[in-house]
gemmi code that builds the backbone of each chain (N, CA, C; Angstrom):
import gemmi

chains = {
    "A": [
        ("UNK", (-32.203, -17.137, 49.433), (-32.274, -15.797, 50.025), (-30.919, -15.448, 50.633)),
        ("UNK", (-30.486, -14.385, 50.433), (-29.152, -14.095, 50.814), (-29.532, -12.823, 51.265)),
        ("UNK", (-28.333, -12.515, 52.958), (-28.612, -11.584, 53.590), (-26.714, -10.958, 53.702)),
        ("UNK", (-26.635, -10.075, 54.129), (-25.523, -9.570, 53.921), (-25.285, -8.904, 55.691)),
        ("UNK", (-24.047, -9.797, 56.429), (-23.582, -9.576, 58.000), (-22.660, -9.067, 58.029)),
        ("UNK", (-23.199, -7.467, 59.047), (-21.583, -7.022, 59.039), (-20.959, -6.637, 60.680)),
        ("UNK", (-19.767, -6.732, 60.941), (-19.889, -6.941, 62.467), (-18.650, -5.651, 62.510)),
        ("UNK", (-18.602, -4.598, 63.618), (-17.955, -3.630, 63.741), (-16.835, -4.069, 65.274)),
        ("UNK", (-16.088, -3.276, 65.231), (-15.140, -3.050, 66.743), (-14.738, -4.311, 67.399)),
        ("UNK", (-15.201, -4.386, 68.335), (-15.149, -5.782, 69.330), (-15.883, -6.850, 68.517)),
        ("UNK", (-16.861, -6.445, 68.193), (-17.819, -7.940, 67.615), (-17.435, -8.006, 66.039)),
        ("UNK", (-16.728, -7.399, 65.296), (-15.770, -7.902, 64.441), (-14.806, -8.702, 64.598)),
        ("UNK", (-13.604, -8.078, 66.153), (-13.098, -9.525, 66.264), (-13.189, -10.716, 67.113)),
        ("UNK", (-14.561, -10.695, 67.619), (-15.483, -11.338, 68.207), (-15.359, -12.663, 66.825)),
        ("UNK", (-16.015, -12.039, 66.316), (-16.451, -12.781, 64.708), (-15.604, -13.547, 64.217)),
        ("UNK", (-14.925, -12.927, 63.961), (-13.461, -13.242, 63.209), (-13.629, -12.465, 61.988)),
        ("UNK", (-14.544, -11.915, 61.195), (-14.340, -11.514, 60.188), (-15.311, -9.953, 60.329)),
        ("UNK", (-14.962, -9.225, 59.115), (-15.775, -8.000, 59.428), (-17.465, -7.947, 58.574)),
        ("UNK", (-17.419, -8.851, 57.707), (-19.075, -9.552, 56.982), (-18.566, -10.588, 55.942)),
        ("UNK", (-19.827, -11.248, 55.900), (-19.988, -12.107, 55.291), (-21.750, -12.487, 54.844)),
        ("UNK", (-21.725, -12.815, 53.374), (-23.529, -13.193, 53.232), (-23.534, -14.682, 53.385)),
        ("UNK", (-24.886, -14.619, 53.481), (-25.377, -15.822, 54.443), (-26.471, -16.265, 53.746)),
        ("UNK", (-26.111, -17.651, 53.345), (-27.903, -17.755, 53.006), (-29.234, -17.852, 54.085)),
        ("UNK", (-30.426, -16.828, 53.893), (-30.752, -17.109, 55.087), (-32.034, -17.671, 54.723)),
        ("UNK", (-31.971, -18.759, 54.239), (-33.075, -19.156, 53.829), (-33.726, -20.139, 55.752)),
        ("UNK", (-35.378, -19.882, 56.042), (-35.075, -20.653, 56.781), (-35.111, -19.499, 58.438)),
        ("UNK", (-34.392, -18.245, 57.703), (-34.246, -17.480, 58.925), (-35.529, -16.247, 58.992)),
        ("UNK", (-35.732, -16.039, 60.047), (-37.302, -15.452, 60.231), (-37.012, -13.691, 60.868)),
        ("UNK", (-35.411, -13.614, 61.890), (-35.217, -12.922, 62.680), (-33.912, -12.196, 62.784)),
        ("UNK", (-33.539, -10.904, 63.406), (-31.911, -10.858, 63.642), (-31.411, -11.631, 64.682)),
        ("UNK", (-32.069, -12.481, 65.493), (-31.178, -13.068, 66.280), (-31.062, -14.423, 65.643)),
        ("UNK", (-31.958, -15.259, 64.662), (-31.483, -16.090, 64.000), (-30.432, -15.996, 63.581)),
        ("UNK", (-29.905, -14.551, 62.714), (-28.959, -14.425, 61.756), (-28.109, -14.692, 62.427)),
        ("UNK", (-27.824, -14.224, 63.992), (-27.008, -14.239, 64.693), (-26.108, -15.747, 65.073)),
        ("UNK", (-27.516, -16.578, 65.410), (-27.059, -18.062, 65.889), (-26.742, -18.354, 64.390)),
        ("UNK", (-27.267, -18.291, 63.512), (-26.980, -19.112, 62.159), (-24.924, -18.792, 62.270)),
        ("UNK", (-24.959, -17.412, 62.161), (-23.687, -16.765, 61.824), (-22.506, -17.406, 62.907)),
        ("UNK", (-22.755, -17.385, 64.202), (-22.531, -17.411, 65.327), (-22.197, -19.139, 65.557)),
        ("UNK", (-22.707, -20.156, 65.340), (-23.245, -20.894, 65.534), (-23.511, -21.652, 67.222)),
        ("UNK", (-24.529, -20.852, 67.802), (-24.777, -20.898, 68.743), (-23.828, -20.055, 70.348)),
        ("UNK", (-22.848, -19.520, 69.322), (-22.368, -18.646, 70.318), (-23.186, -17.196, 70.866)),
        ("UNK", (-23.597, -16.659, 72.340), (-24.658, -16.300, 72.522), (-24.306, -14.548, 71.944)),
        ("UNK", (-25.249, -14.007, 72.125), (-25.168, -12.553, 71.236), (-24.355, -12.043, 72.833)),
        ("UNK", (-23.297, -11.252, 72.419), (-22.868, -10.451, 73.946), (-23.784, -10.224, 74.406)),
        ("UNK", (-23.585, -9.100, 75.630), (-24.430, -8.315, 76.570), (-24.202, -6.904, 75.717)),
        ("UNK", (-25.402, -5.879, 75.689), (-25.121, -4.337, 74.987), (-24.977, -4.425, 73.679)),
        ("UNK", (-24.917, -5.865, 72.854), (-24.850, -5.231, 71.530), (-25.780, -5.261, 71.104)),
        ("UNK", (-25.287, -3.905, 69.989), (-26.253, -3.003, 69.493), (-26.613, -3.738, 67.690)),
        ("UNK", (-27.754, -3.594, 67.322), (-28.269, -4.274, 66.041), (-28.574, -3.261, 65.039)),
        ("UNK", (-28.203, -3.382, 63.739), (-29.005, -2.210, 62.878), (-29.219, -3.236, 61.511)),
        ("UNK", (-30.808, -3.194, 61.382), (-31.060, -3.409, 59.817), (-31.157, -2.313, 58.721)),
        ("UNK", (-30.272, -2.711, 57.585), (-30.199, -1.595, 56.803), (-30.213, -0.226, 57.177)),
        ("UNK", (-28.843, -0.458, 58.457), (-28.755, 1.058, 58.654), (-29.204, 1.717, 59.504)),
        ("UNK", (-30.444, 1.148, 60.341), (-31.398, 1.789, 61.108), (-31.336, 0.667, 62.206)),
        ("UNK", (-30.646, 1.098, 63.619), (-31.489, 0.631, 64.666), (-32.559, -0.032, 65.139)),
        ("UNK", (-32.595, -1.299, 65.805), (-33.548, -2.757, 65.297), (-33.240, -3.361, 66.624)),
        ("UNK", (-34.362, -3.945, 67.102), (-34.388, -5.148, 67.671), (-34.045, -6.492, 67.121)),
        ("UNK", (-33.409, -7.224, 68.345), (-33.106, -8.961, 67.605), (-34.166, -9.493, 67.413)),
        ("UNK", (-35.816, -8.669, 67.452), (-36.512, -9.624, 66.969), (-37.107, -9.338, 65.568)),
        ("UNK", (-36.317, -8.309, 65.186), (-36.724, -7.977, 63.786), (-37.056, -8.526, 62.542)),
        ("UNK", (-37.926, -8.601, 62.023), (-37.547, -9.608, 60.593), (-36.516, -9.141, 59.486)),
        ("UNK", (-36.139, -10.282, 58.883), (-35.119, -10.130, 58.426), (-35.553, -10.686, 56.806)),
        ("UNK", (-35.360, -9.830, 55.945), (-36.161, -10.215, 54.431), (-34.942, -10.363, 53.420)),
        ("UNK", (-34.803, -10.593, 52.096), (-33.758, -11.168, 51.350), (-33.368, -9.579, 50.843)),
        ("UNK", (-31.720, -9.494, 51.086), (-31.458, -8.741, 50.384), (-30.846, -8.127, 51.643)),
        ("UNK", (-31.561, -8.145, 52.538), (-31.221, -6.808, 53.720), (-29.397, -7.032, 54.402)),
        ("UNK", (-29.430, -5.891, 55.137), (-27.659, -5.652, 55.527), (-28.174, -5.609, 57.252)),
        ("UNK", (-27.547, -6.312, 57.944), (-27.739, -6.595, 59.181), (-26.474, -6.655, 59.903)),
        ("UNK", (-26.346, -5.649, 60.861), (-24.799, -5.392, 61.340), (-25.102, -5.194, 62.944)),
        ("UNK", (-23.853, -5.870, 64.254), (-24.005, -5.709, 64.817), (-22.604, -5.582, 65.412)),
        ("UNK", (-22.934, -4.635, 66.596), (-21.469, -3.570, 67.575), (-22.246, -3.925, 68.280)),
        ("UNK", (-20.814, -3.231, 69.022), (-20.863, -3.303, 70.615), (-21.722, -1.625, 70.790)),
        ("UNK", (-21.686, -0.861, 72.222), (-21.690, 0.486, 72.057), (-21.082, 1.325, 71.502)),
        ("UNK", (-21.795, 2.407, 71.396), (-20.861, 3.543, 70.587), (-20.575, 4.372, 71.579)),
        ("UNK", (-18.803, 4.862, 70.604), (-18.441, 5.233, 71.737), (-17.203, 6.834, 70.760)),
        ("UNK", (-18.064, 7.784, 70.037), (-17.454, 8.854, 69.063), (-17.548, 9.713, 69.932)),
        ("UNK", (-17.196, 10.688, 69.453), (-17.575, 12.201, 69.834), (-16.145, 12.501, 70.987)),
    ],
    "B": [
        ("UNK", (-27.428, 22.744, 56.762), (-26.739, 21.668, 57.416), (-26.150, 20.708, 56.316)),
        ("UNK", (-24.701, 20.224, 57.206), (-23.766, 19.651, 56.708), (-23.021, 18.117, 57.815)),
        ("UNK", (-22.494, 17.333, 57.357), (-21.591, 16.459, 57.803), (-20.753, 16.186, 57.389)),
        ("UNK", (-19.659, 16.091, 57.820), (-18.236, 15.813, 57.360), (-17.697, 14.724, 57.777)),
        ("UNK", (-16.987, 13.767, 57.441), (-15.993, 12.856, 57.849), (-14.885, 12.963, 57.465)),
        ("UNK", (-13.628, 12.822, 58.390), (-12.553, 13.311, 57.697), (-11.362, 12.416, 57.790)),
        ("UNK", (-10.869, 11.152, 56.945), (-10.130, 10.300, 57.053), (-8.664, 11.102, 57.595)),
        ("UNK", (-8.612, 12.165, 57.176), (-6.951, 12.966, 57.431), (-7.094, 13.946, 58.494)),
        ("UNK", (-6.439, 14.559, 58.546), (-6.104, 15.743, 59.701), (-8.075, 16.674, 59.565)),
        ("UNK", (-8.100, 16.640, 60.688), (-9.568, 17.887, 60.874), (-9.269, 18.986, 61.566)),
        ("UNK", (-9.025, 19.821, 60.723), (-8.932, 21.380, 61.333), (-9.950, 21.946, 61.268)),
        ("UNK", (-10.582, 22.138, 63.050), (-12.002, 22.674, 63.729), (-12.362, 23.818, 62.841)),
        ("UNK", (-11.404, 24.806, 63.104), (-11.245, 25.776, 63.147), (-11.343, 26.201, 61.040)),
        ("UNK", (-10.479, 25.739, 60.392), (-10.691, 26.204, 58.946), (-12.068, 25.477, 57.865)),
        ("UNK", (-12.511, 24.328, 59.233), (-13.884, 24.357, 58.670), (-14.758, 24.863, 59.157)),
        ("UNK", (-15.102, 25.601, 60.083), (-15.967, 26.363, 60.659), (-16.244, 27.575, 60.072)),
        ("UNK", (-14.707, 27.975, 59.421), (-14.961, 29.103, 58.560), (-15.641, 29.299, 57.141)),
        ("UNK", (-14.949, 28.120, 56.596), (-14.982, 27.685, 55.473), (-16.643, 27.579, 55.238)),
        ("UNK", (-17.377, 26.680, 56.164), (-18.880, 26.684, 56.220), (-19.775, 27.911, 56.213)),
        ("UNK", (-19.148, 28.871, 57.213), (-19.906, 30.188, 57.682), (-19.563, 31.032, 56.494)),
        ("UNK", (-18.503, 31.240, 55.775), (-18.809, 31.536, 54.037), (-19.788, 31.795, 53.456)),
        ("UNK", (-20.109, 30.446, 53.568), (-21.753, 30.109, 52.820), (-22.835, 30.326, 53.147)),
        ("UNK", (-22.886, 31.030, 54.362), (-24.586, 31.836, 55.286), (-24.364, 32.852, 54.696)),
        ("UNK", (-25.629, 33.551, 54.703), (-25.771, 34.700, 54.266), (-25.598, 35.540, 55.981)),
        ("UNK", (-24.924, 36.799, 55.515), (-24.374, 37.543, 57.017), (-25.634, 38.306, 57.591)),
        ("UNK", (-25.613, 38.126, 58.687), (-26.961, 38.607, 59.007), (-27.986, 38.216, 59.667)),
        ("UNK", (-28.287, 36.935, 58.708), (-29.236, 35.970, 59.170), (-29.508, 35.572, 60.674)),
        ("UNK", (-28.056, 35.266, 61.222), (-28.064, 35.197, 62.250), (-27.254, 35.507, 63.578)),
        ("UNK", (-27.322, 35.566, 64.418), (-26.764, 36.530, 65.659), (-26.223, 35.554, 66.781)),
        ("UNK", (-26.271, 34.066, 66.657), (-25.476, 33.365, 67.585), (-24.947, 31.888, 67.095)),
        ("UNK", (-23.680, 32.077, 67.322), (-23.047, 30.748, 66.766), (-22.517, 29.765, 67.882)),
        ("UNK", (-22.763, 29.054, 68.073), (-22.484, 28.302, 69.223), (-21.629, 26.666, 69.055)),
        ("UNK", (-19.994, 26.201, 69.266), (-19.669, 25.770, 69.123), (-18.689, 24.616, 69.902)),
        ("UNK", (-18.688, 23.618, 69.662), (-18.035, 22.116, 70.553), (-17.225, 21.796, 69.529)),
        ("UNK", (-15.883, 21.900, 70.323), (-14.783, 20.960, 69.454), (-14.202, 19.924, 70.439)),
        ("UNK", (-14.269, 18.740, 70.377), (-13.720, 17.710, 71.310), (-12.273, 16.893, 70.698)),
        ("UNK", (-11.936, 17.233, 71.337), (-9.967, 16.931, 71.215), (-9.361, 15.766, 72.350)),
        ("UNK", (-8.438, 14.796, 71.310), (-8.328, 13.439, 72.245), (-7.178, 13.733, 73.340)),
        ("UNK", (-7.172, 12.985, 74.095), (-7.157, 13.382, 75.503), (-5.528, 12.484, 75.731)),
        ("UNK", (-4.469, 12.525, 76.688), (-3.675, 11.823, 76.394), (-3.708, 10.858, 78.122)),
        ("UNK", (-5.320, 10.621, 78.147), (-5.431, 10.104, 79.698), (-6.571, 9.012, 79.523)),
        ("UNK", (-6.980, 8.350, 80.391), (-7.817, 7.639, 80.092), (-8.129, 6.677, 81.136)),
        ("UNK", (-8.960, 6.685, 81.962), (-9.217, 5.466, 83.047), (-8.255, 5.181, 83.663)),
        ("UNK", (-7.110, 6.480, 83.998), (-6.320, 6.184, 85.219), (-4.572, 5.414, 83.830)),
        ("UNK", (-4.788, 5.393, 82.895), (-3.531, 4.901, 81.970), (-3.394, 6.028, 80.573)),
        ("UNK", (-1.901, 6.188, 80.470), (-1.497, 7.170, 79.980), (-1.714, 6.223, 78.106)),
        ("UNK", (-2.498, 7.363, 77.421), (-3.035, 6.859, 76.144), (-1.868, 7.315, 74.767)),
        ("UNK", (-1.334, 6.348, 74.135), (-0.284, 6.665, 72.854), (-0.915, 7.141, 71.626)),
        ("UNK", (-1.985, 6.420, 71.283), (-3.351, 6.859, 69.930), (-4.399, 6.344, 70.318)),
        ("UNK", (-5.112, 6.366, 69.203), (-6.537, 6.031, 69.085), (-6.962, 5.604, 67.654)),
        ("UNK", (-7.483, 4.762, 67.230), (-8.211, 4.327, 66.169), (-9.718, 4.650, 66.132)),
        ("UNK", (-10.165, 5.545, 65.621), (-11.796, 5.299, 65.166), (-12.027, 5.065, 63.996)),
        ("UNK", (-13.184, 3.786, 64.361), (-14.002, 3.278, 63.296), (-15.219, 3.718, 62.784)),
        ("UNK", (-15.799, 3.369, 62.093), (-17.180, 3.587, 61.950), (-17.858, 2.917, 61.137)),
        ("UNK", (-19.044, 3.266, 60.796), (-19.734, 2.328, 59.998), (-20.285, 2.845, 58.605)),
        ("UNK", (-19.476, 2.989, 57.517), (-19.797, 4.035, 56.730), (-21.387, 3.806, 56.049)),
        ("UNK", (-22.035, 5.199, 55.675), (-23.281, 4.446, 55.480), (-24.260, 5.040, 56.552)),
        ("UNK", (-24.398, 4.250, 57.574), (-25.111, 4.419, 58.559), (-24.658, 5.457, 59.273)),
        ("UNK", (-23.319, 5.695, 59.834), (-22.763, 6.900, 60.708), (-23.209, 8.420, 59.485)),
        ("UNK", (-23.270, 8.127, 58.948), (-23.762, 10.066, 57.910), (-24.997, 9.845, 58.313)),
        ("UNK", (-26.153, 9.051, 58.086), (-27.307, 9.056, 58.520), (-27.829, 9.285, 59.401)),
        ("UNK", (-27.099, 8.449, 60.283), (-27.278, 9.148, 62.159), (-27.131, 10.161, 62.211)),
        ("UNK", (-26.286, 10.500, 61.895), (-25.595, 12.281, 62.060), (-26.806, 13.693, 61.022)),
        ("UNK", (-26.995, 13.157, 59.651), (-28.128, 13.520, 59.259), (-29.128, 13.295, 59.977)),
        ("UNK", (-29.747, 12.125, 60.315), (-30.903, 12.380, 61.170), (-31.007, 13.577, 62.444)),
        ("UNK", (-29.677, 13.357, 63.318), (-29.509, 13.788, 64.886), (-29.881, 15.779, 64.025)),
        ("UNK", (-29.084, 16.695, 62.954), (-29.310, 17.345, 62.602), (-30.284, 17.676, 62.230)),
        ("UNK", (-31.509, 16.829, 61.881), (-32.714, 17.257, 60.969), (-33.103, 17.449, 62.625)),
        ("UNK", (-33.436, 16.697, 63.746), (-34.307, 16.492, 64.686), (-34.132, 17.661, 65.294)),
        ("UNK", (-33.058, 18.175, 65.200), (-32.313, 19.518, 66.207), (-33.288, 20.969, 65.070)),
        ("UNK", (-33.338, 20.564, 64.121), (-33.244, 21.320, 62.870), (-35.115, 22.047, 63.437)),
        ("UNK", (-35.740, 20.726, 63.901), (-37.508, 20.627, 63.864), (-37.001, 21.265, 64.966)),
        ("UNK", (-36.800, 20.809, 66.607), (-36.789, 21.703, 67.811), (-36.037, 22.777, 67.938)),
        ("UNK", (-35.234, 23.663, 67.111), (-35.226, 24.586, 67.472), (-35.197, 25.611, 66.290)),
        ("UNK", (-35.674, 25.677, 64.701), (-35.406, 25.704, 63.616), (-33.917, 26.785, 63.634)),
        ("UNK", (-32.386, 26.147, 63.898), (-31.972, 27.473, 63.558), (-31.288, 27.490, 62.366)),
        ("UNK", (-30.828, 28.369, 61.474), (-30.452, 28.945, 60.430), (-29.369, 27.305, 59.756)),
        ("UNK", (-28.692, 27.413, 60.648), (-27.460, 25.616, 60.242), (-27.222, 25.258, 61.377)),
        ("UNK", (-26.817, 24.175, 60.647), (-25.893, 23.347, 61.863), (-24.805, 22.626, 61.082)),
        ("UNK", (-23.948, 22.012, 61.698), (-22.521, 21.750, 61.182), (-21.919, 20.056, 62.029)),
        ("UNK", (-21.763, 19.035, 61.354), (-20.971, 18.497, 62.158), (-20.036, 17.440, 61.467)),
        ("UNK", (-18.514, 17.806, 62.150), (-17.521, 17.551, 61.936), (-16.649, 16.280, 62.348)),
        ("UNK", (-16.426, 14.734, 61.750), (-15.951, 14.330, 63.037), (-15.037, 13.323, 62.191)),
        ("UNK", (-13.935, 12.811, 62.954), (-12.705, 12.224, 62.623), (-12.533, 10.990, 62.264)),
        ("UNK", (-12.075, 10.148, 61.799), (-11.868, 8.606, 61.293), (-10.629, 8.392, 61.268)),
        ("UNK", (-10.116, 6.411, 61.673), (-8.810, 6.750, 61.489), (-7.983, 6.815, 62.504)),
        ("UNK", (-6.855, 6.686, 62.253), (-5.514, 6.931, 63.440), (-6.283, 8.215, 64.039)),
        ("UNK", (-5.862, 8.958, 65.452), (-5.256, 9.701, 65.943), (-4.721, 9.715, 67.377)),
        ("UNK", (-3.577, 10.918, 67.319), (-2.993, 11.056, 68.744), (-3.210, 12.312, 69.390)),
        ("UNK", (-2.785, 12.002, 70.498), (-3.223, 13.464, 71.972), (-3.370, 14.319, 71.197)),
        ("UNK", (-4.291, 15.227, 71.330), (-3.949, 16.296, 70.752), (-5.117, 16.817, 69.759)),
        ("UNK", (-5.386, 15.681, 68.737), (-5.468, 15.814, 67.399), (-7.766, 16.066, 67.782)),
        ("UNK", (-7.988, 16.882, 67.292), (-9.337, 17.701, 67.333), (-10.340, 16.111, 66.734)),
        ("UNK", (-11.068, 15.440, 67.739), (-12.126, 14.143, 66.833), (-13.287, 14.660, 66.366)),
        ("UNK", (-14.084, 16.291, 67.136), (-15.312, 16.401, 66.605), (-15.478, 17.855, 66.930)),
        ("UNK", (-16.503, 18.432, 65.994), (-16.368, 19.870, 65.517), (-18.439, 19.575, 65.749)),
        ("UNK", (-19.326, 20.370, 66.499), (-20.260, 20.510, 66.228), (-20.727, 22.181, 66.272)),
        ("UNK", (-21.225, 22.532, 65.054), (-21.143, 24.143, 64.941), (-22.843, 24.419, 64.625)),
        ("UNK", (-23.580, 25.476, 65.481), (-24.925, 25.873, 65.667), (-24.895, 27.074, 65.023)),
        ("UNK", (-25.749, 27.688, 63.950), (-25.627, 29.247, 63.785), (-27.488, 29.404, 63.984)),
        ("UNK", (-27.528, 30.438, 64.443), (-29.294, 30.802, 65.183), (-29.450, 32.281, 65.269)),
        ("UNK", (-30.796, 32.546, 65.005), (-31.273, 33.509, 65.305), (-30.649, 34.613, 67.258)),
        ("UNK", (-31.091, 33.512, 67.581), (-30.466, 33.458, 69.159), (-30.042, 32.483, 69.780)),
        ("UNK", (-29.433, 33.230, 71.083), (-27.630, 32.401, 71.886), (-28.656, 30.830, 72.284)),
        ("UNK", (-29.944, 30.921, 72.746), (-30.708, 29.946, 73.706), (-30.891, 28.513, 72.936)),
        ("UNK", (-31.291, 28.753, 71.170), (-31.501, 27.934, 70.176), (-30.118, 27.672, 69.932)),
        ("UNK", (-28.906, 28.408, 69.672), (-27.500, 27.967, 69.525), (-26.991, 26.855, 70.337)),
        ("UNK", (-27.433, 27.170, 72.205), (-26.555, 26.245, 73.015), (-27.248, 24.759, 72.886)),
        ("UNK", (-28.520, 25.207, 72.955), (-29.645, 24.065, 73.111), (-29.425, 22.868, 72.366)),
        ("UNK", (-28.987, 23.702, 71.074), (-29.227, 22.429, 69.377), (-27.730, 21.876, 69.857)),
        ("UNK", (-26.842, 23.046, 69.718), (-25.603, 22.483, 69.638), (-25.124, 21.163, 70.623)),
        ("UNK", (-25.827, 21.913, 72.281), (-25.815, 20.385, 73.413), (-26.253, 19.134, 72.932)),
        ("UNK", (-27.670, 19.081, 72.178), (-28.413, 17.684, 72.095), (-27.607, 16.978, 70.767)),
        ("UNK", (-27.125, 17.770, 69.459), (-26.276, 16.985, 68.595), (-25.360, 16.428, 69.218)),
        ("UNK", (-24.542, 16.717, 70.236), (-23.215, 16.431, 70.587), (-23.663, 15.262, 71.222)),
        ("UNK", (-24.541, 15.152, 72.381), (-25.142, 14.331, 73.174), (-25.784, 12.917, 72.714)),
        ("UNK", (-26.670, 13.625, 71.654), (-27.009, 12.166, 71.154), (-26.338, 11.963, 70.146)),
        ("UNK", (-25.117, 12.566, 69.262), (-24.272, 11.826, 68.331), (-22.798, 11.327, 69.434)),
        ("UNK", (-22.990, 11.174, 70.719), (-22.399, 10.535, 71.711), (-22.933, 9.059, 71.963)),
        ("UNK", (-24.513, 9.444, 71.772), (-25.160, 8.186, 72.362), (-25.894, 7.085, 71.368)),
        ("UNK", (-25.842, 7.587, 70.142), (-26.299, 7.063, 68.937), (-25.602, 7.121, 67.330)),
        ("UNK", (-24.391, 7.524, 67.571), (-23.729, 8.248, 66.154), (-22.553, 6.442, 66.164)),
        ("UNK", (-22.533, 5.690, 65.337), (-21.806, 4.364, 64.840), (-20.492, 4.769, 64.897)),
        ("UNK", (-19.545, 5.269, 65.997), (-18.280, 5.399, 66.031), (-17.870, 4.103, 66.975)),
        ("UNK", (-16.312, 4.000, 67.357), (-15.886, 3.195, 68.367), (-14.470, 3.747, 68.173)),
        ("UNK", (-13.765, 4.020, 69.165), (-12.501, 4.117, 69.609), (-11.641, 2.643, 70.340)),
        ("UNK", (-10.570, 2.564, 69.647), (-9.515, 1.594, 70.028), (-8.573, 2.481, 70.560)),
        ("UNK", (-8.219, 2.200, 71.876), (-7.214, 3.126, 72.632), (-5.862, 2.259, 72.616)),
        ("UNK", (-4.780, 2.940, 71.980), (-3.134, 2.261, 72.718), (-2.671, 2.686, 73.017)),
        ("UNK", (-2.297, 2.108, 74.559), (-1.948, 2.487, 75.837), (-0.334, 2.803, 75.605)),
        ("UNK", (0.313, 3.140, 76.375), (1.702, 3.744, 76.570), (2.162, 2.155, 76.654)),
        ("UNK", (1.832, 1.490, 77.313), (2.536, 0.104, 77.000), (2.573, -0.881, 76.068)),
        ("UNK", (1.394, -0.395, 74.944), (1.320, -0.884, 73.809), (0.106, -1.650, 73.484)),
        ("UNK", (-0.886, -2.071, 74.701), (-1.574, -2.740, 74.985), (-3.048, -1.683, 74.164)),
        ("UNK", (-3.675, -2.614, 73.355), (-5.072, -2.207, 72.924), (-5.841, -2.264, 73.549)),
        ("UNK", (-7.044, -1.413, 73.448), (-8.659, -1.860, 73.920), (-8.839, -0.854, 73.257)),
        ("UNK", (-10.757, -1.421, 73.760), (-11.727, -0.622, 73.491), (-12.051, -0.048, 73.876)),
        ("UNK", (-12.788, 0.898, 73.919), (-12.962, 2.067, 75.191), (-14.590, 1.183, 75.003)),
        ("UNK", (-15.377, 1.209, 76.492), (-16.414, 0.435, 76.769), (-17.385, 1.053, 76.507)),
        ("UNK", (-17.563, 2.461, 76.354), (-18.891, 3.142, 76.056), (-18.598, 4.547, 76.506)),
        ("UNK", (-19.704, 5.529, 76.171), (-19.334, 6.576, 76.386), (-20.190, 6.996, 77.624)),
        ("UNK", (-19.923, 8.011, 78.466), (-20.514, 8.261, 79.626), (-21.694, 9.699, 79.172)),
        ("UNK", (-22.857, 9.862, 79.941), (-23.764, 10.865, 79.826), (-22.861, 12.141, 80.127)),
        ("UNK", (-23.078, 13.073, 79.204), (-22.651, 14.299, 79.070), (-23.438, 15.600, 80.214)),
        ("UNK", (-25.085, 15.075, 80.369), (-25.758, 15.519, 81.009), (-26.016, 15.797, 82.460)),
    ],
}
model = gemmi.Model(1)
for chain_id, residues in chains.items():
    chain = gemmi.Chain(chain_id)
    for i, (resn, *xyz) in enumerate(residues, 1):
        res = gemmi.Residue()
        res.name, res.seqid = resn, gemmi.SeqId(i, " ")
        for name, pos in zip(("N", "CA", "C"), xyz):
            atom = gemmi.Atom()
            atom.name, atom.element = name, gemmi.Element(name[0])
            atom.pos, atom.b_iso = gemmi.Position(*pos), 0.0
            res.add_atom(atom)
        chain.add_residue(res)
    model.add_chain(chain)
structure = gemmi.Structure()
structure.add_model(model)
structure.setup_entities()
């Protein structure tokens, strides 16, 4: 199962990179994806989660295929 | 209704026109409009540019959504929104939100809550560099309300 991580602003270079897929076999959640990705480094404070695009909790499930991206706040306009 | 992103220069002003073209004249009797232009100040330190990012993809969607929702509470005739990517400096226009309505009350109304919640929900981020050269992020945006 492969999931596709993409990290914006601060938590891009938080990351070190701006995405990467992941096998997530094994993973149930977005905050799994997180520790998997992360490896055990903790999710900031305020960041914000979107599965496929749409605004999500870290306790979301997370199914094969999906795009899972996480920022800090937004801050346009 | 429309969204724009504009990797190059955004002129408020020749797309506002350019859009209102395309209404039929008549229709409606109040246009109500926000152009937000970057600032050369910032938390007390004098600002050189700005980088905005975004999240392509998801930021049109937000912005489509924030328009449809405005679209249900107040049905008016269009709405318009305009907004920047990319380098810019002092000066340079980041966001264009344009209301056309039956009336002024549905114009200010729609036009306030797009701006507001594509403040508080629209996938942008600004990187500010400072006059000394020094980057950041700008930490979030403050309530408009």
């Amino acid at each position: 199962m492969t999931i596709t991580v993409l990290y914006f602003a601060s938590l891009r270079e938080f990351s070190g990179c701006p995405r990467e897929e992941m096998d997530a076999t094994g993973i149930h959640c977005v905050l799994d994806v997180w520790r998997n990705a992360q490896e055990g480094r903790p999710l900031p404070p305020r960041t914000l989660i979107a599965v496929n695009q749409e605004y999500a909790a870290a306790d979301h499930p997370v199914r094969e295929g999906d795009e899972v991206a996480f920022f800090p706040p937004v801050t346009g306009g | 209704m429309a969204v724009h992103l504009f990797a190059e220069a955004l002129d408020p002003w020749e797309t506002l026109i350019r859009h209102q073209q395309g209404l039929t004249a008549g229709c409606f009797g109040a246009t109500a409009i926000f152009v937000g232009t970057m600032r050369d100040f910032n938390e007390g330190d004098d600002i050189q540019a700005m980088t905005l990012e975004h999240y392509p993809g998801m930021t049109e969607r937000q912005l489509e959504a924030i328009e449809q929702e405005a679209r249900e509470q107040w049905t008016p005739e269009d709405a318009l929104i305009a907004h920047r990517v990319g380098r810019i400096h002092p000066g340079d226009p980041i966001v264009l939100v344009a209301v056309w309505s039956a009336h002024r009350q549905a114009a200010f109304e729609a036009c306030r809550f797009i701006m507001e919640a594509l403040k508080s929900r629209a996938p942008f981020w600004k990187q500010e560099r400072l006059q000394s050269g020094q980057q950041r992020w700008v930490s979030g945006n403050t309530s408009g309300m």
